[in-house]
C-alpha positions, -999 to 999 in steps of 0.1 A, spaced: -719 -842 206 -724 -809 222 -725 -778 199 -695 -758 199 -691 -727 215 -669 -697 213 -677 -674 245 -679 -688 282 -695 -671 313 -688 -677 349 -677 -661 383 -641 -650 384 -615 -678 403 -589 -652 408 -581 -612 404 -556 -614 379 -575 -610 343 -574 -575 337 -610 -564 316 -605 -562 276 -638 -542 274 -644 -505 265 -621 -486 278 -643 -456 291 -668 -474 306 -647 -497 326 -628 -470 340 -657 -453 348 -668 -476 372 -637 -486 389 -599 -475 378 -585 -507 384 -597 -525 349 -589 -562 369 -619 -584 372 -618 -591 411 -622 -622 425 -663 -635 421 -672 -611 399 -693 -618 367 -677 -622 333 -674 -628 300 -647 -649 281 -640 -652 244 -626 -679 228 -595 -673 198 -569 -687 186 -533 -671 189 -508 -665 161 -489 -700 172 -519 -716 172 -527 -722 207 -559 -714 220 -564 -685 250 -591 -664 262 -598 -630 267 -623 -617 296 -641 -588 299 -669 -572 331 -701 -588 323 -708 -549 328 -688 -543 299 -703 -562 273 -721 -544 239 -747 -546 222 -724 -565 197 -716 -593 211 -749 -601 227 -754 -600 191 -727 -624 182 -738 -648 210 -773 -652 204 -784 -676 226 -776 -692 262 -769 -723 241 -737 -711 230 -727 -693 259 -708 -719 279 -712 -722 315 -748 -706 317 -759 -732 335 -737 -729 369 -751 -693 376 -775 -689 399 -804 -679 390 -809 -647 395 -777 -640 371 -794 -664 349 -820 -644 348 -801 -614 338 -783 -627 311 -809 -643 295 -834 -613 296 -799 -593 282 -794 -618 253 -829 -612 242 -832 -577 244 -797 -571 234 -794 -548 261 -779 -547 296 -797 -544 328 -773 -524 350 -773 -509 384 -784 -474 386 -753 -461 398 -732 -485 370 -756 -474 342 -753 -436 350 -714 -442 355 -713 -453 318 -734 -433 304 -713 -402 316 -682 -420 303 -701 -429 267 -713 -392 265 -678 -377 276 -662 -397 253 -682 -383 226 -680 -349 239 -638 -353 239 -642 -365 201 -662 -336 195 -637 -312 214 -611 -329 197 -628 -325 164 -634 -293 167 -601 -280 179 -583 -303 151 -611 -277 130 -600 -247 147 -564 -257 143 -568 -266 108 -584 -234 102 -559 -212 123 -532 -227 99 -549 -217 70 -552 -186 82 -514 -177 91 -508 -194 58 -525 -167 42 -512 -142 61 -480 -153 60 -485 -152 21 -498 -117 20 -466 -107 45 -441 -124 20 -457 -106 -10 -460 -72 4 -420 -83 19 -412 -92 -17 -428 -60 -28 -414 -33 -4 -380 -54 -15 -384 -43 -52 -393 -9 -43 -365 -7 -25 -340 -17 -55 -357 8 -80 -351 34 -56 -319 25 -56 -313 17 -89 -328 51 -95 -307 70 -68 -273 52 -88 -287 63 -119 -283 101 -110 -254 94 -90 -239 79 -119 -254 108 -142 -238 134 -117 -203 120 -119 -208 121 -155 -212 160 -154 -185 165 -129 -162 149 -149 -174 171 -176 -171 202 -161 -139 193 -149 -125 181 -185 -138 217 -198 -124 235 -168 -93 217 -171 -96 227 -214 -102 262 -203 -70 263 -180 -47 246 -210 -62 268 -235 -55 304 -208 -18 290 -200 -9 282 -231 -23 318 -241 -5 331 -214 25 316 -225 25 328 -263 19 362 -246 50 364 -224 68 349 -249 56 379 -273 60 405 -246 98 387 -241 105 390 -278 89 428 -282 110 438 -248 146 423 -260 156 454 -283 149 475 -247 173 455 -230 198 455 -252 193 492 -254 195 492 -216 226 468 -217 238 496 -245 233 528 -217 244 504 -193 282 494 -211 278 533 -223 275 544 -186 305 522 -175 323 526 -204 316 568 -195 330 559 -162 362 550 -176 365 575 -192 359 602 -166 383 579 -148 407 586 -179 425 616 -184 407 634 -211 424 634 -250 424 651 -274 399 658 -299 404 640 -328 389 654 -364 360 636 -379 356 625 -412 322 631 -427 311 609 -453 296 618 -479 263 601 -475 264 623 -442 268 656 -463 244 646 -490 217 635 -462 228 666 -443 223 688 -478 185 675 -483 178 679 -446 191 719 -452 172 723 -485 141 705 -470 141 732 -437 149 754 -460 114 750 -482 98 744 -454 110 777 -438 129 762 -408 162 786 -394 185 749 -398 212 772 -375 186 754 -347 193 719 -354 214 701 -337 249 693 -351 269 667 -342 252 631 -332 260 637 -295 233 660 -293 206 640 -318 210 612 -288 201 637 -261 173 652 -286 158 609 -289 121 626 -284 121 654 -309 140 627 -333 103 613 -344 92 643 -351 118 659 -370 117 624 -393 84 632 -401 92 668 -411 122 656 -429 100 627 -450 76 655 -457 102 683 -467 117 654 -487 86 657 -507 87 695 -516 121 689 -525 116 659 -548 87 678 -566 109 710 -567 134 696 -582 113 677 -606 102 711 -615 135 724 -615 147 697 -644 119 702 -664 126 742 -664 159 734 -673 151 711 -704 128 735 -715 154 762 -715 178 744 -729 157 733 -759 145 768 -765 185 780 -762 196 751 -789 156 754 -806 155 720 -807 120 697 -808 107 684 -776 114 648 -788 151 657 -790 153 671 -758 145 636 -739 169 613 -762 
């Protein structure tokens, strides 16, 4: 029983199996990844998930070093032997070296791809590093923009805070001043106030004196309009004549003419000015006359007592 075998080599029957090699250097020889009609290539042997068995094929171009690894030998390579045998050749000096013998212009086509495809990793490595680190970057700066943001922010509310404060504070003394203002004002009307309502008191005895001169003048009108009577005799009291007596005894010590004064109370109205005066001098004549005739008494006690020679103790009982 033949040994079994799980690859298969021959020369493409038709152009429909499309290459399941490396990408890069399949395309790097031809863009169409098909494996034309008569060309060289490489089958593997599996098993499907419904467990039928299929084959994949590949450019004998487009094997690795792998799976001349994994075949070995020509003995488990099925279909070695209907190559000619100059691909014979090839394929066995490959499986021994583990390494393809290529046309020049195949070989340099992927080696470019092999060493571009490296180069793109490394471009892509290095810009995922360059973007990696640009995002760190912005990160931080974005960090240091919200934290001096965040701090220009509280700034701002202390100012503000602080700019209420005094406002606040201000309003405070306005409405101070203008509780004591309005205090002063009370305190100055109601001053005011008593004041004219002294100044009405004090001035009522003026206008009822006015009102007085006023009925006095009208009722003097009515008179003149009257036809004038007769003079009627006036009774003097005699209060009047005692007050009149002390006035005459009080000019006379203080060596007034009393012919001078004034006699009836007509004229003491039109004299109202040189009335305060004359009180005066009338209180202080009243004076000399009270200690004259204090005086006077005593002298006549004492002539009495000396006419009826009596003691001094008798005299005052």
């Amino acid at each position: 029983m033949a040994e079994e075998t799980t690859y298969k080599i021959e020369y493409a029957k038709t152009g429909r199996a499309a290459c399941k090699g490396p990408k890069g250097p399949c395309e790097a020889v031809s863009t169409d990844r098909s494996v034309q009609k008569g060309e060289l290539r490489l089958g593997t042997f599996f098993t499907g998930k419904d467990g039928r068995p299929g084959t994949s094929w590949r450019h004998w171009r487009c094997t690795t070093a792998a799976v001349l690894e994994n075949i070995g030998s020509t003995d488990k390579l099925e279909g070695f032997r209907e190559l000619n045998e100059e691909d014979q050749a090839m394929v066995r000096k490959a499986l021994d070296t583990k390494q393809l013998e290529l046309p020049d212009d195949v070989a340099e086509a992927q080696s470019k791809a092999k060493s571009g495809g490296r180069s793109a990793k490394a471009a892509d490595k290095a810009a995922e590093k360059e973007a990696a680190k640009a995002a760190k970057a912005k990160e931080k700066e974005d960090a240091k923009a919200a934290k001096e943001k965040e701090k220009e922010e509280a700034k701002a509310a202390k100012e503000k805070e602080k700019e209420a404060k005094a406002k606040a504070k201000e309003e405070e003394k306005k409405a101070k001043d203008e509780a004591r203002a309005a205090k002063t004002k009370e305190r100055e009307e109601a001053k005011a106030a008593k004041a004219a309502a002294s100044g009405q008191k004090r001035s009522r005895p003026a206008k009822k004196k006015g009102a007085d001169d006023e009925e006095g003048e009208d009722s003097g009108a009515d008179e003149e309009d009257k036809p004038a009577a007769a003079p009627t005799p006036t009774r003097t009291s005699k209060r009047t004549k005692a007050a009149e007596g002390v006035r005459a005894a009080a000019a006379a010590a203080a060596g007034k003419d009393v012919s001078s004064e004034p006699e009836s109370e007509e004229e003491d109205e039109d004299e109202g000015e040189d009335r305060a005066e004359e009180q005066e001098e009338v209180r202080a004549a009243a004076g000399h006359v009270l200690a004259l005739g204090t005086c006077w008494c005593v002298a006549i006690l004492v002539q009495h007592c000396v006419l009826e020679q009596q003691s001094w103790g008798s005299c005052f009982v």
